[in-house]
C-alpha positions as CSV (number, residue, x, y, z in Angstrom):
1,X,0.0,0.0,0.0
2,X,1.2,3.4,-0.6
3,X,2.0,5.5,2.7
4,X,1.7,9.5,3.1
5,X,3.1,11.0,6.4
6,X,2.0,14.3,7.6
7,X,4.9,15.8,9.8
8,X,4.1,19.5,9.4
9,X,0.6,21.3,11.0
10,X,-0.4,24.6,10.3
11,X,-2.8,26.4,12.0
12,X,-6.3,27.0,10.8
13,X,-6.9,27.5,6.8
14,X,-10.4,27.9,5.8
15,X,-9.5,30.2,2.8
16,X,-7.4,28.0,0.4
17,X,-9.4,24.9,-1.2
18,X,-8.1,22.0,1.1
19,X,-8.5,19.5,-1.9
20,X,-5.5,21.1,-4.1
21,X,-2.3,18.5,-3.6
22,X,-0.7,21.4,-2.0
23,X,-3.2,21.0,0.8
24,X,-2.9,17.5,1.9
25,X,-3.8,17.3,5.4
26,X,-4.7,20.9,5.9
27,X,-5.8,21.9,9.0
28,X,-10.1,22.7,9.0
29,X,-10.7,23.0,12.9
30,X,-7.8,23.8,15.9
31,X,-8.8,24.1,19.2
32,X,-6.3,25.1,22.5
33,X,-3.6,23.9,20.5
34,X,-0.3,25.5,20.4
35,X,2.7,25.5,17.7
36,X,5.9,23.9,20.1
37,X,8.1,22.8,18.3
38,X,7.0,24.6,15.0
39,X,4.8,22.2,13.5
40,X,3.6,19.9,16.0
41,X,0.5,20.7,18.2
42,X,0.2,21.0,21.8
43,X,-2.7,21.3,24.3
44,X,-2.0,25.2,25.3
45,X,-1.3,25.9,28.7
46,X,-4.0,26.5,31.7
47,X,-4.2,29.3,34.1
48,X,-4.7,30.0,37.8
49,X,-6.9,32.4,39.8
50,X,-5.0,35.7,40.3
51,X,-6.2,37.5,43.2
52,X,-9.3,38.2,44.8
53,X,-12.7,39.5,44.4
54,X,-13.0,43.1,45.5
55,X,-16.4,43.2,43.3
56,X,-18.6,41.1,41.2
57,X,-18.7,43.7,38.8
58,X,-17.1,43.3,35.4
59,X,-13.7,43.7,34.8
60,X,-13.5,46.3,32.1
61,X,-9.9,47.6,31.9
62,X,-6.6,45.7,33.3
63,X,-3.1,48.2,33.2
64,X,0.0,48.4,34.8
65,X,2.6,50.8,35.9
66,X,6.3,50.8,36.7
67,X,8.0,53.7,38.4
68,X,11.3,55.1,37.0
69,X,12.9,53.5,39.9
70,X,12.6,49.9,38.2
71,X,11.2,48.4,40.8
72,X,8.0,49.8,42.1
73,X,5.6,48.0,39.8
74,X,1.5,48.8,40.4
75,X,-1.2,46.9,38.6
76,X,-5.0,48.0,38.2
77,X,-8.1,47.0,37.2
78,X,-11.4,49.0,36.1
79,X,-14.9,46.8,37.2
80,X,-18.0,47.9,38.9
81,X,-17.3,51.5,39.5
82,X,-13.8,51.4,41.5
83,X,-9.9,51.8,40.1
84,X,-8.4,49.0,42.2
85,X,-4.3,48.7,42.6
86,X,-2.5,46.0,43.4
87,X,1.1,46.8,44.9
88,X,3.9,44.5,42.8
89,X,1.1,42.3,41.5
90,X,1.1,40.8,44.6
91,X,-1.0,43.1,47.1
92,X,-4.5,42.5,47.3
93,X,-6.4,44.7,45.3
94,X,-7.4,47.8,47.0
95,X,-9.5,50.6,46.2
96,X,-7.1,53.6,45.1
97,X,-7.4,56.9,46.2
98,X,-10.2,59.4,44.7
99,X,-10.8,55.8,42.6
100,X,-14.7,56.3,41.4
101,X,-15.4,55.7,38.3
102,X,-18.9,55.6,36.0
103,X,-20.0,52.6,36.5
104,X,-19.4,49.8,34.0
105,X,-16.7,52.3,32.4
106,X,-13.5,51.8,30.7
107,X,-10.4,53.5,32.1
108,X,-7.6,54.6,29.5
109,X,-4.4,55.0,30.9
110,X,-0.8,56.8,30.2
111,X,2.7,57.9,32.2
112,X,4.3,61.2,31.6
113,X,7.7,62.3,33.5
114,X,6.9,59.4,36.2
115,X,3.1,60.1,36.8
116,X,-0.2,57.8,35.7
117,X,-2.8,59.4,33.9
118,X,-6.2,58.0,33.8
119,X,-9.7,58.7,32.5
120,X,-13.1,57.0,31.8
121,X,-14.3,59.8,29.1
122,X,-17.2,60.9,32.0
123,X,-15.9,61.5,35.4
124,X,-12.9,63.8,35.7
125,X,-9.5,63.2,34.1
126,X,-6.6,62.5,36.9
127,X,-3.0,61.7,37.7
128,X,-0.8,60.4,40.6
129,X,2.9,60.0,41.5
130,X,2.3,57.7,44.3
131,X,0.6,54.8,42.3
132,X,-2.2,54.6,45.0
133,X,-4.0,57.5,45.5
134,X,-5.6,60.4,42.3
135,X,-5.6,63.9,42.4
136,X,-8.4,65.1,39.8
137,X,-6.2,67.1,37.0
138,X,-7.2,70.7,36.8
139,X,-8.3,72.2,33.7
140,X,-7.7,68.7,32.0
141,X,-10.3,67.4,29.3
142,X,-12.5,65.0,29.9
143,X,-11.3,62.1,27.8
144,X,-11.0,58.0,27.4
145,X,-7.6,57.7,26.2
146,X,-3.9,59.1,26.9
147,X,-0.7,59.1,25.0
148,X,2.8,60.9,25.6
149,X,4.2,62.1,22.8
150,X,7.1,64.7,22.1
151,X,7.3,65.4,25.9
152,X,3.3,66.0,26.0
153,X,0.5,63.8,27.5
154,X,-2.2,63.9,24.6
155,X,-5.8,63.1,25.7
156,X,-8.6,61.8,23.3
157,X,-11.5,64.2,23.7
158,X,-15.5,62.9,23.7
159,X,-15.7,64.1,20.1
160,X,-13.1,64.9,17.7
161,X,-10.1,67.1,19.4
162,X,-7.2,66.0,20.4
163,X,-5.8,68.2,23.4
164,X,-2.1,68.4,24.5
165,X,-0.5,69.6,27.8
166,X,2.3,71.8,28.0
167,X,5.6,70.6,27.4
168,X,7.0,67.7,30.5
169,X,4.1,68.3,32.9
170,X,1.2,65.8,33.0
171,X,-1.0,68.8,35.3
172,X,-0.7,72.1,33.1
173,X,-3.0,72.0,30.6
174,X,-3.1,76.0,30.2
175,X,0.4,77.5,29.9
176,X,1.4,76.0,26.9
177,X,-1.2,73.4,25.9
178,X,-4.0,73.6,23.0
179,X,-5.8,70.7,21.0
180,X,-5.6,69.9,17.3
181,X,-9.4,68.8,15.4
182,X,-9.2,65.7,14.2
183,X,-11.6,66.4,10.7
184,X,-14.1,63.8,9.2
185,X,-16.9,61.8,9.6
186,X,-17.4,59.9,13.1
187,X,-15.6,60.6,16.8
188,X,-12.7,59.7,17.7
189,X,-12.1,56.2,19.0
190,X,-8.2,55.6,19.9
191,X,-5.1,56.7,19.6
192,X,-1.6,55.5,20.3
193,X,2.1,56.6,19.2
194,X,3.9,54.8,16.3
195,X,6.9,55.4,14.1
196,X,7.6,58.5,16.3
197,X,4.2,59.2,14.9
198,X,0.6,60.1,17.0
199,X,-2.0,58.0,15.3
200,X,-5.6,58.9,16.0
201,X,-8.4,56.4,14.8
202,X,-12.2,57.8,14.7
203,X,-15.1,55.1,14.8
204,X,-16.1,55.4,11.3
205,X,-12.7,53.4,10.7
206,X,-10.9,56.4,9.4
207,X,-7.2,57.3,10.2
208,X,-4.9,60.4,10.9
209,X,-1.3,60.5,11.5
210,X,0.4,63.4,13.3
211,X,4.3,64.3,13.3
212,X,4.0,67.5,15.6
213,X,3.2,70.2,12.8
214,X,1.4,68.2,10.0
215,X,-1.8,66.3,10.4
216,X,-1.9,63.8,7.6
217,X,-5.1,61.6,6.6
218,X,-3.9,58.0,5.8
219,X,-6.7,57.8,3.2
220,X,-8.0,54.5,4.9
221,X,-11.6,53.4,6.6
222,X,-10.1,49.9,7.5
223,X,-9.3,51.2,11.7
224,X,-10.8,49.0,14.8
225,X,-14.6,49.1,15.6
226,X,-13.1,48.3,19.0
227,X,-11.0,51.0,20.9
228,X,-9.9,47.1,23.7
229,X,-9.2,45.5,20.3
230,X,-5.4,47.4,19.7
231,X,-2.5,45.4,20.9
232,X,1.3,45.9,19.8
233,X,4.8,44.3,19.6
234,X,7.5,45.9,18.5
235,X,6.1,49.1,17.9
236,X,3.0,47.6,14.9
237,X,-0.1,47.5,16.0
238,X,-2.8,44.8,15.9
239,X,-6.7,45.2,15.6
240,X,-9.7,43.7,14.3
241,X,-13.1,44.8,12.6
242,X,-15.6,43.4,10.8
243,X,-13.6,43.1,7.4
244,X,-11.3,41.1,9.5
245,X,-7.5,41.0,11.7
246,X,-4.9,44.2,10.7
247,X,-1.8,45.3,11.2
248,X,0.3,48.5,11.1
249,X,3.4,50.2,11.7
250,X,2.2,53.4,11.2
251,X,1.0,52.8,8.2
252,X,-1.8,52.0,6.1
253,X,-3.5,48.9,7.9
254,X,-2.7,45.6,5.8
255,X,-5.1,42.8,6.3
256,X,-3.2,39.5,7.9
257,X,-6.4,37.6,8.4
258,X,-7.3,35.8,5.3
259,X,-6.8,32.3,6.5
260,X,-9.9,32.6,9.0
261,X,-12.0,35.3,7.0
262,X,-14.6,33.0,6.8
263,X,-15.1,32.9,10.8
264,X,-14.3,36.5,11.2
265,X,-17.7,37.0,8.6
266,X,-19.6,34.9,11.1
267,X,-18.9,37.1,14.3
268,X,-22.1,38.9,15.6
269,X,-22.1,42.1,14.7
270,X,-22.8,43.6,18.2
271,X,-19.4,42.1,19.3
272,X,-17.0,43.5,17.1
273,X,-18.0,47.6,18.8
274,X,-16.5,45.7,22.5
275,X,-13.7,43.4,21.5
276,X,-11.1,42.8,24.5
277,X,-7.5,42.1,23.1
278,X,-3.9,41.7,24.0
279,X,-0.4,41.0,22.6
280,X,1.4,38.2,24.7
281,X,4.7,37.0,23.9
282,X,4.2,37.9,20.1
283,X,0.6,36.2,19.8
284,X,-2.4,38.5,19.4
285,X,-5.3,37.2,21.5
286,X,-8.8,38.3,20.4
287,X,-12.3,37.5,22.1
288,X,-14.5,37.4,19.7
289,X,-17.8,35.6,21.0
290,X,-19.5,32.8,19.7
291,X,-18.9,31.7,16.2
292,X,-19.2,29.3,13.4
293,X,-16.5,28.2,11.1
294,X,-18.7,27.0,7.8
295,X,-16.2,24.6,6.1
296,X,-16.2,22.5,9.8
297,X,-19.7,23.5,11.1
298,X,-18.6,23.2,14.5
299,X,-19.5,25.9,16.9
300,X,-17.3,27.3,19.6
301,X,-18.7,28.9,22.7
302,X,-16.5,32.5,24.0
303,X,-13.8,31.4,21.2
304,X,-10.8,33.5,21.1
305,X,-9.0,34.4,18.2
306,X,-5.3,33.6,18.6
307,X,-2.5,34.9,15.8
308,X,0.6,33.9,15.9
309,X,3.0,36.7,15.0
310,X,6.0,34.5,14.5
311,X,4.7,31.7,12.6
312,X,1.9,33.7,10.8
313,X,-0.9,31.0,12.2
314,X,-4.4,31.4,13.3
315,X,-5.7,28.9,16.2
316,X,-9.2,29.4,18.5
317,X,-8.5,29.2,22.1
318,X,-11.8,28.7,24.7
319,X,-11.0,30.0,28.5
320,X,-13.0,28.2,31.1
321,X,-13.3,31.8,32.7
322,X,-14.4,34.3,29.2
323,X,-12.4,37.3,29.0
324,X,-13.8,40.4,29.4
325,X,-10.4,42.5,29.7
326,X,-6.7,41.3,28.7
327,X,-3.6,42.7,30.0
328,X,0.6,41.8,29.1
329,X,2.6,43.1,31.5
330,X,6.4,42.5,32.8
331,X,6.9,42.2,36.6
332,X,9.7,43.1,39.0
333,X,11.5,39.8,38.3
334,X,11.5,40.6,34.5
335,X,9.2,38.1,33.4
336,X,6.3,38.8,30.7
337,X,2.8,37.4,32.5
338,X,-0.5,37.9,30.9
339,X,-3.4,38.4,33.2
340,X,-7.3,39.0,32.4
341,X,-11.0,39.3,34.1
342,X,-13.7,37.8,33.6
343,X,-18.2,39.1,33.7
344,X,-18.0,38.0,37.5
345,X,-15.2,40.4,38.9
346,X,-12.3,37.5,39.3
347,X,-9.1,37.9,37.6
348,X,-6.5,35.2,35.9
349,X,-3.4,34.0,35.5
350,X,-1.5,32.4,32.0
351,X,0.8,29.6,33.6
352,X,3.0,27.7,31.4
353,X,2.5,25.1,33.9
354,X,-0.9,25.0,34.2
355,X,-2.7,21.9,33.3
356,X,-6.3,23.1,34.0
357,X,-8.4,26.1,33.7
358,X,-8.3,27.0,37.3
359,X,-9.4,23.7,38.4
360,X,-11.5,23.4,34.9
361,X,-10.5,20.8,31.9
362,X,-8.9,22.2,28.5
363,X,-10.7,21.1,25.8
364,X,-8.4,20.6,22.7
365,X,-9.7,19.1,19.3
366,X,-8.4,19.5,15.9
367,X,-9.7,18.0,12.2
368,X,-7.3,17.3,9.4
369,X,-8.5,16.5,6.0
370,X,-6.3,13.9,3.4
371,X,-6.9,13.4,0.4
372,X,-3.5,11.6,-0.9
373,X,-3.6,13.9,-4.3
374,X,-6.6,12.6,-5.6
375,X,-9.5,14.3,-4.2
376,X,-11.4,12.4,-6.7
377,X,-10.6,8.5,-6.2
378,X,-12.2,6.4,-3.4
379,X,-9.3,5.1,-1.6
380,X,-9.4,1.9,0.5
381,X,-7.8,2.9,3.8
382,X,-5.5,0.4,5.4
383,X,-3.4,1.5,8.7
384,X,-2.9,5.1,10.6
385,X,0.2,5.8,12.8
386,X,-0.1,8.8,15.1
387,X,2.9,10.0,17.2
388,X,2.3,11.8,20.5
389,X,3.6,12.0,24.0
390,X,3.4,8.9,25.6
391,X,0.5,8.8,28.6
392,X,-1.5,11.5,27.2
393,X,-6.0,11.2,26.9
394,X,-6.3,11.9,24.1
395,X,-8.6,10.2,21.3
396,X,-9.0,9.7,17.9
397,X,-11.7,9.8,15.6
398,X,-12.0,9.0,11.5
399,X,-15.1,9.8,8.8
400,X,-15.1,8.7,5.0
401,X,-16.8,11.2,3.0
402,X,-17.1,12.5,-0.3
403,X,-18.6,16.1,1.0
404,X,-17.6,18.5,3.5
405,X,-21.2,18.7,4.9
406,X,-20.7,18.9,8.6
407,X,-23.7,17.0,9.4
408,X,-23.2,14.0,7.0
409,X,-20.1,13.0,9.1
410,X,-20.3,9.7,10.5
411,X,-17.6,10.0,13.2
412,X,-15.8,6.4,13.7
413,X,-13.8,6.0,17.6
414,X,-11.2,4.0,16.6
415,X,-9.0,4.8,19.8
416,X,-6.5,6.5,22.1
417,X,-3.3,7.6,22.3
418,X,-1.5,7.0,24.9
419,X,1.4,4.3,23.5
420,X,3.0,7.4,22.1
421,X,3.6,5.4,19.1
422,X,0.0,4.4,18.1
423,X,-0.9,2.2,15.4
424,X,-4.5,1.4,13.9
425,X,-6.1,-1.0,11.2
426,X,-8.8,1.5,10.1
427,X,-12.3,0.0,10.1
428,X,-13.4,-2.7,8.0
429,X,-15.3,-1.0,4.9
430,X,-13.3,2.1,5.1
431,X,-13.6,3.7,1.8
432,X,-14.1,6.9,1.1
433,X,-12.1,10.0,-1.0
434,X,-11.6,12.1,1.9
435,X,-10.5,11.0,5.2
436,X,-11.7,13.1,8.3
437,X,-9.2,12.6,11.4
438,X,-10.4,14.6,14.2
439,X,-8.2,14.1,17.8
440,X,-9.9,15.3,20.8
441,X,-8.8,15.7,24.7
442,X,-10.4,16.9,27.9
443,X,-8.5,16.8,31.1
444,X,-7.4,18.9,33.7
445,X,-3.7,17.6,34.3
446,X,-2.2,15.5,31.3
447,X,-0.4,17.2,28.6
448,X,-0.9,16.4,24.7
449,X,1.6,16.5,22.1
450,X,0.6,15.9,18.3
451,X,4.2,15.4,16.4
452,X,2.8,13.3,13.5
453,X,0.6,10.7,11.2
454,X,1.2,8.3,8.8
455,X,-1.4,6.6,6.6
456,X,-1.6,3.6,3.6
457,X,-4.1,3.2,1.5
458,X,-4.9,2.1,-2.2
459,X,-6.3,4.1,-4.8
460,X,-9.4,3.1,-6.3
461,X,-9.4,3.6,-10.6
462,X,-12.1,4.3,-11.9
């Protein structure tokens, strides 16, 4: 019989036709599955509780500070109507200071010449230089979002200015300090600083760039519908609409998202205006809500849209705990740790040594589709050899179809995996031109390793 071995997994593709030869074996459905090494898959990591409850109101913005001493690190979250602290990410969470907020706001957040801004876009704009306690910011506008840039702290106004304080002062907004009108259709939305450049984003999608004396339109509608969606690395900036996942250095957005279009299109619409997203450790992680891929038909609950910046990969990831706010910080020790909060006012974790959703069991699944380079031949199916990590729960599952109807596959258990080294006779009567594999694993502290498959088979002529 002739064999075909599948060493190499990619993360989700539901743009390209899987039945081209190029696409033997393409991945159609990834669940909590991680790229380590490159081309294997492994059940992601879990997470762990991360201090208390000071509310059960929901967490809408997480942020962090570090003092220009290095070492005095502050963390805070936004839920209910309270700006909690939490003293080196260790202290329990504590009201701060002149810390009222409208309720159910979001709290934007910058640092000028060693002092936090913050700001809900409602209540009064304020700063502090202990970490712990706010002093409302005279004469400051009321805005949603901050930004230093060229010595100034820049706040987003309710509509379409942009004001600046005077030059190396985060409280003198009347010296030296003005606003610029940011022109066009909608308000504005966000703004952030890249390519020593102060980019301001309005909700109708469109885009100005600002170097300090011009004001440049970037001539695109393609911004965020989300203000939470924005994440960076290395000064380019992630987001995601409707028309799918961008990203920028500065400059016009370019769309990275093709290989998952087709779930993006399926998000409710209502979502895409709250998105919560982060960068950790190069991977953009989106919370997109409930969707549908088509080509699979399988549903995921609270999915989250991962992108892997290095590898160029989409997977889904599905948190135990749904994420209503993200935040990647790095503590005292120098280690990057990723933290979020969920509708019921607790906060979380990332561990890489996690094997459970705080005390909850990772669900990881994948499908594979092979054809062997004839999509159009029945094939009798002989024997299938799987490597993974020996001891791990995971099963395995096979269909023979000649569609890609989700609800015309009849799903065959043909076993588990825990050898390491697994070898199966397929079913007696397997024939079919394309072989479904779908692998599958719930538990809450074994890990699972996919590193290959091998498969023989005879072609059928016609």
């Amino acid at each position: 019989m002739p064999e075909l071995s599948i060493t190499q997994f990619g993360g989700i593709n539901s743009y390209v036709n899987p039945i081209i030869p190029q696409q033997n074996g393409q991945v159609i459905h990834c669940l909590n599955l991680d790229d380590n090494p490159y081309g294997s898959k492994v059940k992601r990591s879990g997470y762990n509780t991360f201090l208390g409850t000071p509310d059960s109101g929901t967490v809408n913005s997480l942020f962090s500070w570090m003092k220009n001493d290095g070492t005095t690190l502050y963390l805070y979250r936004a839920s209910g109507s309270k700006v909690y602290y939490s003293a080196q990410g260790t202290g329990d969470w504590t009201v701060c200071g002149n810390g009222t907020i409208n309720n159910g706001s979001h709290v934007g957040h910058a640092v000028l010449e060693d002092s936090l801004m913050i700001g809900d876009g409602v209540g009064s704009t304020r700063h502090t230089a202990n970490g712990t306690s706010f002093t409302d910011t005279t004469a400051a506008p009321l805005a949603s979002d901050f930004e230093q840039y060229q010595g100034r702290m820049w706040a987003m106004g309710t509509a379409s200015n942009l004001f600046y304080s005077t030059v190396g002062t985060i409280t003198d907004w009347t010296t030296d300090s003005s606003s610029i009108l940011i022109p066009g259709a909608g308000k504005l939305l966000k703004i952030f600083k890249s390519a020593d450049r102060l980019i301001s984003m309005k909700n109708s999608r469109a885009m100005f760039r600002y170097d300090g004396n011009t004001l440049v339109d970037m001539a695109t509608k393609l911004g965020p519908d989300s203000p939470y969606s924005v994440g960076d690395v290395e000064d380019m900036r992630f987001w995601i609409n409707s028309l799918g996942v961008f990203l920028s250095g500065g400059g016009k957005p370019q769309l990275i998202s093709n290989a998952v279009q087709n779930q993006i299109y399926n998000i409710t619409s209502t979502n895409f205006a709250t998105i919560p997203a982060e960068v950790h450790k190069y991977d953009y992680y989106a919370a997109i809500g409930t969707v549908t891929d088509p080509l699979v038909g399988d549903t995921i609950n609270d999915a989250i849209l991962v992108y892997d910046f290095k590898h160029n990969d989409f997977s889904n990831y599905q948190f135990a705990h749904p994420p209503t706010a993200f935040h990647s910080y790095l503590d005292t020790s120098g280690s990057t740790q990723m933290i979020f909060g969920n509708a019921s006012g607790q906060c979380y974790q990332l561990s890489g040594t996690a094997t459970s959703d705080a005390g909850s069991a990772i669900t990881s699944s994948m499908q594979l589709v092979i054809h062997a380079g004839a999509p159009f031949l029945d094939k009798e199916w002989g024997y299938l050899e799987v490597f993974t990590n020996p001891g791990c729960e995971a099963k395995i599952q096979v269909a023979f179809e000649k569609t890609f109807i989700a609800g015309q596959k009849k799903w065959v258990e043909i076993g588990d995996l825990k050898e390491g080294f697994n070898q199966f006779r397929f079913p007696t009567g397997s024939r079919g031109r394309l072989c479904f594999l779908r692998i599958y694993e719930a538990s809450t502290d074994t890990p699972f390793s996919l590193y290959g498959t091998n498969y023989t088979f005879n072609l059928i002529n016609r």
